[in-house]
C-alpha angles and dihedrals in degrees: 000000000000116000118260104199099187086067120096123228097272105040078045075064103043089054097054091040082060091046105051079045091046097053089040096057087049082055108049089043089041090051087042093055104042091041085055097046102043097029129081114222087235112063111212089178144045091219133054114263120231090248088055092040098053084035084067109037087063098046092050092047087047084045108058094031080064101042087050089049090047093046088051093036087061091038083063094039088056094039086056098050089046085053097055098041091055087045083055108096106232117231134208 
């Protein structure tokens, strides 16, 4: 996480404390979903196949493409709307 030096040191906290729960909800969503997709329900052996294991090896590297374009995608998104609220001219 980059520095944001006009934070103070607890709101420098509370953001840290988003962004571990942040990356720990996309992967327990991200493991549910590629267990449940290259898995069977009914284990026939203790180790991975090859066919799991490239299953998810693929669904974790799609996963997580998508969940960093989304995440820029929303950083421009933000730095877009920040723009435009300093252009405005501010009125008393």
């Amino acid at each position: 996480m980059a520095a944001l030096p006009h934070l103070d040191e607890d709101k420098m906290k509370l953001v840290q404390e988003l962004e571990i729960e942040m990356m720990s909800d996309m992967y327990n969503r991200m493991t549910s979903a590629c267990h449940r997709k290259c898995i069977a329900p009914k284990y026939m052996e203790a180790e991975l196949g090859k066919g799991e294991s490239i299953c998810l090896d693929r669904c974790i590297a799609k996963y997580l493409d998508v969940h960093e374009r989304i995440g820029k995608k929303l950083t421009q998104i933000s730095m877009q709307e920040n723009a435009k609220l300093t252009e405005q001219p501010k009125t008393s």
